[in-house]
Residue, then its C-alpha position, 0 to 999 in steps of 0.5 A: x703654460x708660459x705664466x708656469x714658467x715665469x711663475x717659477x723663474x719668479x721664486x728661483x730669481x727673485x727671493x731672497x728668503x732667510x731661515x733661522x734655525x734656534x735651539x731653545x733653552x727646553x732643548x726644542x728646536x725652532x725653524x722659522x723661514x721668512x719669504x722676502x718677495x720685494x716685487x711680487x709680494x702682494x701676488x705671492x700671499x695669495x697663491x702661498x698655502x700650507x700643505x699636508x702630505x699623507x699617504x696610506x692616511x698616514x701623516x708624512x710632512x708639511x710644506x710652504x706651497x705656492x700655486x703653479x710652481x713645481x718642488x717644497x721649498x720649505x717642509x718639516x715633519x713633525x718631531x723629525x726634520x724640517x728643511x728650507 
């Protein structure tokens, strides 16, 4: 339980990630989010993976994950919304 804990208080303290939105000259909208983790890098790669939502077999959104913490910090549905 304590490695929970301090597994989130790592992300809530310790990243300060950036996030770019751009518009394209074609009218397509990117997001790009980069994850700035100085201190703990080399463990968040490992428990960092991306995750599909569907409920009833339909497709809902995507999300950036990381193992053991609670919450999307950043997700997007396909052709609707993303958000970081």
């Amino acid at each position: 339980m304590n490695k929970a804990i301090v597994l989130n208080m790592v992300y809530e303290l310790g990243a300060w990630c950036t996030s770019v939105i751009v518009k394209l000259a074609d009218g397509t909208i990117v997001h790009s989010r980069n994850l700035d983790y100085n201190h703990a890098a080399e463990d968040m790669r490992h428990i960092t993976y991306r995750a599909v939502f569907v409920e009833d077999g339909q497709y809902k959104f995507d999300a950036v994950m990381f193992g053991g913490t609670i919450g999307t910090y950043t997700g997007m549905k396909a052709g609707s919304f993303s958000i970081s």
